[in-house]
N, C-alpha and C positions, 0 to 999 in steps of 0.2 A: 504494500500500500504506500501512496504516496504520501508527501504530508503538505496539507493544503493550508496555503497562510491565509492567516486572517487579513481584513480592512482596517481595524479599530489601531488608532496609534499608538506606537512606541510611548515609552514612557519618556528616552533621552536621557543623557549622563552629563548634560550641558545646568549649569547653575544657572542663573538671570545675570550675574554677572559676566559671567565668560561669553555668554550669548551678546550679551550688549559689548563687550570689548571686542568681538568677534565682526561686532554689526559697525562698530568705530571703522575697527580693521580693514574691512570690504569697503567703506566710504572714502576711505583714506588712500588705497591704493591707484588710483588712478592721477591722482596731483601730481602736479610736477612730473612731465613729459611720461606718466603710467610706472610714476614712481620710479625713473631711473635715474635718479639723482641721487647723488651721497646726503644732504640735508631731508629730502623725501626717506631713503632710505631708514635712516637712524630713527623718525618716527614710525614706521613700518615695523621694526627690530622692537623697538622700546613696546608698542602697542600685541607685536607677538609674542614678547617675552611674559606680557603681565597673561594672557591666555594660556602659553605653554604652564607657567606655575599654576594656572589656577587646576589647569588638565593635574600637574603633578599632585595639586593638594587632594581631587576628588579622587583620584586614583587610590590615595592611600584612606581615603576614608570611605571608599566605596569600592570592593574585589571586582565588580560587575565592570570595572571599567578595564583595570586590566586585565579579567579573563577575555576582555574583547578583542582584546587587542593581541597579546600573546598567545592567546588559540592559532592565530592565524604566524606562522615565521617570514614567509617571505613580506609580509606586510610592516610586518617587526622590523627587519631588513633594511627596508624603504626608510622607515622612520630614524633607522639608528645612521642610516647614508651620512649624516654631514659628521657626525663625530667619529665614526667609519674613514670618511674622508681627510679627516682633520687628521688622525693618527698617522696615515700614508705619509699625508705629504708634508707635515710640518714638523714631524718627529726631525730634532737634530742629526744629521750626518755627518763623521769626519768626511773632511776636504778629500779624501782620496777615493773613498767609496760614492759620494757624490760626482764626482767628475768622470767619472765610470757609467753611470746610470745613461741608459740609450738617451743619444739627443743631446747629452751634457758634452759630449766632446767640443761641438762649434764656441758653446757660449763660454767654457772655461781660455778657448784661444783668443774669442774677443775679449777675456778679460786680462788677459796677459797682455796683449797687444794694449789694452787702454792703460794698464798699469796699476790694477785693483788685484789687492789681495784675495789672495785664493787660499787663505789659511784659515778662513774661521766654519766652525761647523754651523750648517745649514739645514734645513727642513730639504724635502728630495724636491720640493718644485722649484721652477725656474726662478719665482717670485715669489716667497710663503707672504708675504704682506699682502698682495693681488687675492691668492689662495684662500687665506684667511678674511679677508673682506668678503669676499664670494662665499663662503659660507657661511657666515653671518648672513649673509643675506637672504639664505634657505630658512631661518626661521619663519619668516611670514608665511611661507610656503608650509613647512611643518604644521603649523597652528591652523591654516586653512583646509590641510590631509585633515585633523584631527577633528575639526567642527564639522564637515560634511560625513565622516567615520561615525561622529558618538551623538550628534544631535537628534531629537527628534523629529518627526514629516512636521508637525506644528514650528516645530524652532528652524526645522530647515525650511519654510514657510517665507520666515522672517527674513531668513539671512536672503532668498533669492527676489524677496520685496525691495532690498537694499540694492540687491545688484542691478535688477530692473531699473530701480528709480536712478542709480546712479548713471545707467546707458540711455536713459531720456536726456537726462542732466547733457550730455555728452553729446548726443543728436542735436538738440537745439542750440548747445556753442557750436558746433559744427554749423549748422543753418546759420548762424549771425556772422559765423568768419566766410564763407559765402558770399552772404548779403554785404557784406565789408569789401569784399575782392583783395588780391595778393598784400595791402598794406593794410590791412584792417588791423584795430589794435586785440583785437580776441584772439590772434595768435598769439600774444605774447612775447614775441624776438623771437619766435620758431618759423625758418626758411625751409617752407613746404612749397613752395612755386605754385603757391595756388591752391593745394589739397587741404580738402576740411579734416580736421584731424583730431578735435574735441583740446582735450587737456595732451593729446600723445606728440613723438616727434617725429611718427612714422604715419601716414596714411594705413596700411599694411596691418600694424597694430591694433590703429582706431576700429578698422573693421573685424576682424579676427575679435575682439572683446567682444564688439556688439552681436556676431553671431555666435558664441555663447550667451551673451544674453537674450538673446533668442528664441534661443531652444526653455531656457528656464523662464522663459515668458509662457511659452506653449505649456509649460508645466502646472505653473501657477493658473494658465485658463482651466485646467481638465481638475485643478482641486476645486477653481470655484463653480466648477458643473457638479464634483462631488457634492460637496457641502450645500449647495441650493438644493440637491434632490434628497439626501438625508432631510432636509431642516424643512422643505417644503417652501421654500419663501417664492413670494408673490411680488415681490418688489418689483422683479423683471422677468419677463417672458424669456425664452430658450432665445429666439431671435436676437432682442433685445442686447441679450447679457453675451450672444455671441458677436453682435456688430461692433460691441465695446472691445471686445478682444481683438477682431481681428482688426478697430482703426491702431490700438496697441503697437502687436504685429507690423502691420502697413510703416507705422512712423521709424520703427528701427529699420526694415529695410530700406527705406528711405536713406537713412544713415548709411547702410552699408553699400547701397550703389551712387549716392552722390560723391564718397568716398573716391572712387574709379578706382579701388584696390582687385585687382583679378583675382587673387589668389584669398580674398576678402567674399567673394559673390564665389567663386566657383567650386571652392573648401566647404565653406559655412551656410549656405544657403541650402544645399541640396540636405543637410542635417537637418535642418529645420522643417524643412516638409516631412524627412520620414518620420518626426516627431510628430507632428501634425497630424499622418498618417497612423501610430500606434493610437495615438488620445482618440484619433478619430473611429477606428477598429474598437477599441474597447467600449465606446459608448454607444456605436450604432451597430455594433456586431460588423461579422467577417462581412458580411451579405452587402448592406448599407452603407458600411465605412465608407470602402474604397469611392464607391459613387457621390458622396460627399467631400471626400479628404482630396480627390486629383483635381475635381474643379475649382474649388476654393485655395489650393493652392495654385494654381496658375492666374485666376481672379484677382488674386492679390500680389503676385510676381504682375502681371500687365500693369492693371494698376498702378504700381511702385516704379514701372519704369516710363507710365504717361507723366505719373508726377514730377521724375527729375528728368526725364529726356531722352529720350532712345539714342539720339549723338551722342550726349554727356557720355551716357552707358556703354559703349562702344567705343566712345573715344581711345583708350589706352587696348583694344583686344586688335589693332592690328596686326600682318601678318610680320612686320617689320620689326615691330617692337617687339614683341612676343620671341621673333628669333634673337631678338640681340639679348633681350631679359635671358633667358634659357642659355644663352651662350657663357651670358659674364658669370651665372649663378654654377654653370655646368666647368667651368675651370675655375671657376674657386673652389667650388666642394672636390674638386679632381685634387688641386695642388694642396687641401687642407689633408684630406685622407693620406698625400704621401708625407705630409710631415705627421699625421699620428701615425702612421707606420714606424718613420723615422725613432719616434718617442715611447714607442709600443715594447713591453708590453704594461711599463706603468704611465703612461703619460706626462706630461709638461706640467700639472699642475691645475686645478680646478680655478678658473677666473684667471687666465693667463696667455688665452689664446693671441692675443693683442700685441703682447711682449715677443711671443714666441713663435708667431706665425710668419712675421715681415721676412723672415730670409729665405722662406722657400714659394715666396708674391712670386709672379712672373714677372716680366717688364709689359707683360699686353695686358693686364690689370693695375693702371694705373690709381695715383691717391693711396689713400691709409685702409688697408680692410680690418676694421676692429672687429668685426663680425663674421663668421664665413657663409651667413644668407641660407643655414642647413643647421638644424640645430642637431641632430644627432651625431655628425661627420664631428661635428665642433665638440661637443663630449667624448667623443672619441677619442680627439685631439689631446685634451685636457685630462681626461678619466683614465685613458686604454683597460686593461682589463676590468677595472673597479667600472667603469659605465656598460660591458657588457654585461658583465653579473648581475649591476642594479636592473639593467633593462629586461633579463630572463626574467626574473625575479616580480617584474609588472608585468610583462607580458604571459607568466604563467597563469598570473592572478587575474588577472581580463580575462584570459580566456577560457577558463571554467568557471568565472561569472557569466560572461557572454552562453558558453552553453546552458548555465542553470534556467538561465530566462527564456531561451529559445527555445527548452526545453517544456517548463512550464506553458510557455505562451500556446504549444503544439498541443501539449497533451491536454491543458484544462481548457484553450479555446479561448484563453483573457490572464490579464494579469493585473494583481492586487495592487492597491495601493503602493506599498513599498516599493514591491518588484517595477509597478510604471516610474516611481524616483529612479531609480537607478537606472531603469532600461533608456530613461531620458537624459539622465548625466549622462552617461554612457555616450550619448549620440552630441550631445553639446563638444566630450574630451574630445572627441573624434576629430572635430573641425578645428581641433585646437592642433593635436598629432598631427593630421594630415598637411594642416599649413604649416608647419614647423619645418615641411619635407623641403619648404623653398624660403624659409624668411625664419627670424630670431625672436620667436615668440615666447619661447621662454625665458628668454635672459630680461623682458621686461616686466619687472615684477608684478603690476597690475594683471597681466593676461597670463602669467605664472599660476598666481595664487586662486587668480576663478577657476584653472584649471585642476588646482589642487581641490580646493572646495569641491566641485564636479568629480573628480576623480576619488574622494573619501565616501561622496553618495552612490557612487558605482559600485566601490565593493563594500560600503558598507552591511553587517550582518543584516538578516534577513527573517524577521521574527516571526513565527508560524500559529496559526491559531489554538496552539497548546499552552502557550507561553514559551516556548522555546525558542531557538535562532538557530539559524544555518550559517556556517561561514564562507560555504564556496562560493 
């Protein structure tokens, strides 16, 4: 027999406090260029640190939290990564053993050649000061795994009413830097040539966020069609309370095709309908769904694109651009991969690529590449073996959640409450991963930590109508 979960919610391991520091936290991460700034950062850190203690205090005054958590190892894994990280690469080395380590031969000759001591012992990265800042900076990340892991569907309610409201916030600066044109002062001294970009300093960015909030907009619709049919309210007709949702919807894509980010609309957009599409499956059944879910998603894809312009929309998807994008992305991630080779099989150091990437640039990639536009080649770079292991390690964990739910979804014909939170994270991270494949979405913390948040309600346990939980 199978074991069939209930509708009724979690109870949650989240306090009122950690939940409101949580809800700061998600407010906060997008200031200042999506938080990539060291002054943005440091309130990031400071605001995840009071969440991570509160996480450590209810832990020890509640077993329920850490049986949740250390049931599961490779999730444990995840969480222990930065202080994992920290041991590798910042543990002191003598000079001799250091200058051994693959990759260390170039930098020890330019340091001779410049005339810098090579006598003192060192942590194994190229830079532990880079190293170290860099993972300081995974705590917001950590605090946002752990709120979308341990909160309840009611608290995790709140936190994606936060995240919504902060990607409205972000649409409409974006619509008034617009209305402003390339000197408009709602960019703030960010040289975006024109692209609406909200608080970010990438176009790329701004949209990639907004299509994770998105998907947790589609989510938030299908709780309040729960709770209106539990509760019986009369306030507003089905119609009604669905034209509210979908003008919602409309105004974020809106955002993300006035953007003119390609990898923003072609990543993220297509999650958001099969989102659309489950919510829609589950309330009108297999039969009805579809016939509702495909025309309302195109209804409102047209829509979205009379509103900002079918040129606008097209502007950046020619055949020119498109090869030259693919070309500069396609030799930097070529020449990033043969210097993590070079650095393989421990890496250059986590938050170092910048330092350590410039001598193996080509000269037909010209300018500074602080970024290698591929964020896993660029872990790679930095990580080597410690980012494959981390990465088996998520990717086992996805995908015996991924089966549990498609599993379910097969066998009972619908899925609960819970299971639709996750199956909808799930589809949010996705456009997060996928865009990552061509742009540096995680190195900005704002589109980090949604991801993380998203990615704690993906595998979060799975509580069964016994009272029990599943962990897979």
């Amino acid at each position: 027999m199978r074991a069939q979960t209930g509708e009724s919610s979690t109870t949650g391991l989240l306090s009122p406090v950690a939940l409101f520091a949580g809800a700061l936290l998600l407010t906060c991460a997008p200031v200042m260029r999506g938080g990539n700034r060291y002054a943005a950062l440091i309130v990031l850190e400071l605001l995840a640190l009071v969440v991570l203690v509160l996480f450590a205090f209810k832990s020890a005054t509640t077993p329920a939290v850490t049986a949740a958590i250390a049931r599961r190892r490779p999730f444990l894994l995840l969480l222990a990564s930065p202080l994992l990280l920290a041991l590798v690469f910042l543990t002191p080395l003598p000079p001799e053993l250091w200058s051994r380590l693959p990759g260390h031969a170039e930098i020890v000759r330019a340091m001779q050649d410049a005339g810098v001591d090579n006598a003192t012992w060192r942590g194994a990265s190229v830079s532990p000061s880079a190293t170290a800042a860099s993972l300081l900076a995974g705590l917001p990340l950590l605090a946002c795994l752990l709120l979308g892991f341990l909160a309840s569907i009611d608290q995790l309610r709140v936190l994606m009413r936060v995240v919504v409201c902060v990607a409205f916030a972000q649409v409409v600066l974006a619509l008034l830097q617009v209305a402003g044109g390339e000197t408009s002062p709602f960019y703030f001294g960010v040289l975006t040539f024109g692209a609406p970009v909200g608080t970010f300093a990438n176009r790329n960015h701004f949209a990639n966020y907004l299509a994770m909030a998105l998907v947790a907009l589609v989510w938030l619709a299908y709780e309040s069609w729960r709770d209106s049919r539990q509760k019986e309210d009369s306030t507003f007709t089905g119609r009604q309370r669905t034209v509210v949702w979908v003008c919602c919807g409309l105004f974020l894509i809106v955002g993300i095709l006035v953007s003119r980010s390609r990898g923003g609309a072609l990543f993220g957009l297509p999650f958001a309908v099969l989102a659309l599409m489950a919510i829609s499956l589950r309330i009108k059944g297999w039969s009805r769904g579809w016939r509702i879910a495909v025309p309302l998603s195109l209804a409102v894809f047209v829509l979205s694109i009379a509103l900002v312009g079918y040129e606008l929309v097209l502007s950046r998807l020619t055949t020119e651009q498109l090869a030259s994008s693919a070309d500069f992305r396609g030799r930097l991630a070529e020449t990033t991969f043969e210097g993590a080779m070079a650095f393989f099989p421990l890496g250059s150091g986590w938050g170092t690529f910048d330092l350590a990437y410039p001598r193996f640039q080509p000269a037909s990639l010209p300018g500074f590449a602080n970024q290698a536009h591929m964020d896993y080649v660029q872990m790679l770079f930095e990580g080597g073996i410690f980012f494959v292991v981390f990465a088996i390690a998520f990717i086992a964990l996805a995908a015996k959640r991924a089966y549990l739910l498609a599993r379910r979804a097969w066998l009972d014909r619908t899925l609960n409450r819970e299971c639709m939170a996750a199956a909808l994270a799930g589809l949010g991270l996705m456009a997060l991963l996928l865009h990552s494949t061509v742009e540096f979405n995680m190195r900005i913390p704002a589109n980090a930590m949604l991801g993380a948040l998203l990615c704690g309600v993906f595998l979060r346990p799975l509580h069964t109508s016994t009272g029990s939980t599943t962990s897979a």
